[in-house]
C-alpha positions as CSV (number, residue, x, y, z in Angstrom):
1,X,-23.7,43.8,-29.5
2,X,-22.6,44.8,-33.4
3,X,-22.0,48.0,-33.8
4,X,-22.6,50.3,-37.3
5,X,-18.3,49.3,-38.0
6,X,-18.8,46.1,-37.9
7,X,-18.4,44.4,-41.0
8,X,-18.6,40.8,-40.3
9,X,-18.8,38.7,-37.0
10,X,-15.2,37.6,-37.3
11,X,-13.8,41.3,-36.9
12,X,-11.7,42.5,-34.3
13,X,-11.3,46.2,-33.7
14,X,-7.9,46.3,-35.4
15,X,-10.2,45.8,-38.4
16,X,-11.4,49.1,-38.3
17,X,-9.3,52.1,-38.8
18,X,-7.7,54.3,-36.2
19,X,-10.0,57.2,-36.6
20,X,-13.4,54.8,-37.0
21,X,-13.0,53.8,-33.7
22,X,-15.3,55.1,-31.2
23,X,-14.5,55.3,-27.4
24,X,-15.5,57.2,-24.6
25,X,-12.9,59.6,-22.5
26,X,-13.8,60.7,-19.0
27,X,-12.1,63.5,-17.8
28,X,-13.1,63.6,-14.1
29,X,-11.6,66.0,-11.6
30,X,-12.5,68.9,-9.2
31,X,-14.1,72.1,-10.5
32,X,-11.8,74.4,-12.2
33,X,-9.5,71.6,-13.0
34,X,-8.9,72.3,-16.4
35,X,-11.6,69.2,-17.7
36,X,-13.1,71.0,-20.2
37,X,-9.9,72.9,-21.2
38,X,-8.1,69.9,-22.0
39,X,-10.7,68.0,-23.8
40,X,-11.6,70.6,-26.1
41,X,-7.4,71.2,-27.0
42,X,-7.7,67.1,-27.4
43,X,-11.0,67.1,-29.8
44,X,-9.0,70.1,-31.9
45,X,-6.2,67.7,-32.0
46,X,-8.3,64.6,-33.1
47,X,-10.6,66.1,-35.5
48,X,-7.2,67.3,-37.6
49,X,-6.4,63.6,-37.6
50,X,-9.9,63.0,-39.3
51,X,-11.6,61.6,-36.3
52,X,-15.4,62.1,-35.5
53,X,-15.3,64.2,-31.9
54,X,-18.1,65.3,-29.7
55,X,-17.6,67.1,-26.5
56,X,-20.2,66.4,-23.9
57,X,-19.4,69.4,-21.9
58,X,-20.9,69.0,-17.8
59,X,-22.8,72.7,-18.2
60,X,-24.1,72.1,-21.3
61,X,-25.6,68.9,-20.3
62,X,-26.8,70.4,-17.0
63,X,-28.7,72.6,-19.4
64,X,-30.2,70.7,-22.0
65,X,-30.4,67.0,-20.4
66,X,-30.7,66.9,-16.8
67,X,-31.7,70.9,-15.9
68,X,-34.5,69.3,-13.6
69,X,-31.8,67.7,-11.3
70,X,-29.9,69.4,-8.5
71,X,-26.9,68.2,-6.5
72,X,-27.8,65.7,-4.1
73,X,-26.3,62.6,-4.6
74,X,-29.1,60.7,-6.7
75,X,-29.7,63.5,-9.0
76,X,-26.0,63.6,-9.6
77,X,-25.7,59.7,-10.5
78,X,-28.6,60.5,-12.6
79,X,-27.1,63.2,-14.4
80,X,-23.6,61.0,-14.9
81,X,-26.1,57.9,-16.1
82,X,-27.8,60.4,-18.7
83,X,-24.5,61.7,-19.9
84,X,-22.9,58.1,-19.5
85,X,-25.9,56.5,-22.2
86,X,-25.1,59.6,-24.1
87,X,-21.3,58.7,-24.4
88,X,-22.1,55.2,-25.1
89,X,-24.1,55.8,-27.8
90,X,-22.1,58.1,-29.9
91,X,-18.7,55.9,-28.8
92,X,-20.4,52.7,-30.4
93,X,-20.4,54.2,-33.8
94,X,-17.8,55.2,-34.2
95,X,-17.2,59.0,-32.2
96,X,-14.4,59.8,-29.8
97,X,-16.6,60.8,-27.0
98,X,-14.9,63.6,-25.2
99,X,-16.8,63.9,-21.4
100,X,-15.4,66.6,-19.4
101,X,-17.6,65.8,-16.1
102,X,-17.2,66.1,-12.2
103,X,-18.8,62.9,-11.4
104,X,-17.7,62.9,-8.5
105,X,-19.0,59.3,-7.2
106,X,-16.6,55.9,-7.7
107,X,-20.1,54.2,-8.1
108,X,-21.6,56.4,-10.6
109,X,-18.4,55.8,-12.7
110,X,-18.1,52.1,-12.2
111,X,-21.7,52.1,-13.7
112,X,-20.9,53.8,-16.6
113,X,-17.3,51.7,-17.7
114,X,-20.2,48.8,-16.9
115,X,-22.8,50.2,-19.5
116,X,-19.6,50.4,-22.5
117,X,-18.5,47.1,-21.3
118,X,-21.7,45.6,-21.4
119,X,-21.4,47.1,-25.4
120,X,-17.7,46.3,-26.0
121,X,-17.0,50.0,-26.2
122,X,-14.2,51.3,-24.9
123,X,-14.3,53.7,-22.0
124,X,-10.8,55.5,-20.7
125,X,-11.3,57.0,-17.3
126,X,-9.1,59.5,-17.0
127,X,-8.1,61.7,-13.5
128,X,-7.3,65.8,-14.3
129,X,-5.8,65.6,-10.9
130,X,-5.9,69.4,-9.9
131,X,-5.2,69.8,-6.5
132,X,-8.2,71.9,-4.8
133,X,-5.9,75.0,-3.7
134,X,-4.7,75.3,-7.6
135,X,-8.6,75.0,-8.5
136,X,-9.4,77.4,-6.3
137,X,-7.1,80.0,-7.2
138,X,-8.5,79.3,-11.2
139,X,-12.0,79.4,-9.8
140,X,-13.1,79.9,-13.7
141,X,-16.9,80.1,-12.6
142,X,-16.5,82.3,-9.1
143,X,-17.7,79.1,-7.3
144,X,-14.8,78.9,-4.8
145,X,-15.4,82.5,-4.5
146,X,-19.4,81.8,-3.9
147,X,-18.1,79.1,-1.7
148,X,-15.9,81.0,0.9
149,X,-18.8,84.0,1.2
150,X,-21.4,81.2,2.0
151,X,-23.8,81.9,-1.1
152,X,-23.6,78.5,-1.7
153,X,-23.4,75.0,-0.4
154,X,-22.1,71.3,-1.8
155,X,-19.3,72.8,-3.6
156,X,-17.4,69.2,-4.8
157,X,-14.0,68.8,-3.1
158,X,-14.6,71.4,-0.5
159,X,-18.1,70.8,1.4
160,X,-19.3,68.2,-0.6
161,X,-17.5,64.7,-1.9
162,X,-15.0,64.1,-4.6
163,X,-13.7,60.1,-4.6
164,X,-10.5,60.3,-6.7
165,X,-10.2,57.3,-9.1
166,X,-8.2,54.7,-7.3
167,X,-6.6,53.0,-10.7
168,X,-7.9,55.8,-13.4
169,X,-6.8,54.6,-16.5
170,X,-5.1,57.9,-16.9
171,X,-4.0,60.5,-14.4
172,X,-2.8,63.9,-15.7
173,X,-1.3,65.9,-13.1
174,X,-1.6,69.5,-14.7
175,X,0.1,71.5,-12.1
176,X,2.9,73.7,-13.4
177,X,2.1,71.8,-17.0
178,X,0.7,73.8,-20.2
179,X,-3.0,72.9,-21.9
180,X,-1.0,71.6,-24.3
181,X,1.3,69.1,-22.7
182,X,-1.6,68.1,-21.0
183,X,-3.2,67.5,-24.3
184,X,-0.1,65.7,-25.8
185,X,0.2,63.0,-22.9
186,X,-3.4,62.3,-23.3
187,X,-3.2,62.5,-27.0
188,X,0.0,59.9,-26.7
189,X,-2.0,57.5,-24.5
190,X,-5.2,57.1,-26.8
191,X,-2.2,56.3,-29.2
192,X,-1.0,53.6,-27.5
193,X,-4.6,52.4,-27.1
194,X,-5.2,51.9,-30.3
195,X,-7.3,54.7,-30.7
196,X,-5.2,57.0,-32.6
């Protein structure tokens, strides 16, 4: 499939500048992990550097996109499918796709790199590997809290699944590490992807 930067069916994406390129980065990891956090110190970073950004933030989709779903495990593939076309989308023409999201199923992922590959558009999964005691003690929504008092249930990484990423593409370990250092390896590896 062609996308809007494509100028002519002999060009490669090294044809197209830098900041044209679209490509969507999935910050998975528990809640609390500092997902959201870090993508939006990334997308300050890249829009400075001229790039088109969107942040598909995991609330705000809940909200708007998939607020008929709860948290069994079909309704949460469905939510990361909706939020993976989303990404796809915007990343084929040309928009660094910033997608801050639990998805907490190895299957639900695997279907979405499928979906950009099936485009030729890049997807970068990438692990904010919190551990759950750290997340815990951020607990920036009071779900941990909710947790442990037994007001609710299927809490990801506690009473409900998380699969890790095996081989993420990226795995930022954030523990005892600023927003911004975070940012910066991130920022340095979308670099040496070509995306940058």
């Amino acid at each position: 499939m062609t996308t809007a930067l494509t100028l002519a069916a002999g060009d490669t994406a090294e044809a197209v500048p830098a900041a044209a390129r679209g490509a969507t980065v999935w910050l998975t990891g528990l809640p609390s992990a500092g997902k959201s956090t870090l993508a939006r110190a990334l997308a300050e970073h890249l829009r400075a550097g001229g790039h088109r950004v969107e942040v598909l933030d995991g609330d705000e989709i809940r909200e708007f996109l998939s607020s008929g779903l709860g948290f069994t495990r079909e309704d949460r593939n469905t939510n990361v499918q909706r939020i993976g076309f989303v990404a796809a989308l915007l990343a084929s023409h040309g928009v660094k796709t910033l997608v801050p999201v639990i998805a907490p199923y190895a299957d639900s992922r695997a279907a979405v790199r499928a979906r950009h590959a099936a485009r030729g558009t890049p997807f970068l999964e990438v692990h904010v590997a919190t551990p759950v005691t750290l997340c815990s003690q951020r607990d920036v929504k009071g779900l941990y809290a909710r947790q442990a008092a037994g007001e609710i249930s299927g809490l990801t990484g506690v009473d409900d699944p998380y699969e890790a990423p095996e081989n993420p593409d990226l795995r930022i370990r954030t523990q005892n590490r600023s927003v911004a250092d975070s940012a910066a390896e991130l920022y340095t590896f979308l670099t040496e992807r070509g995306l940058v």
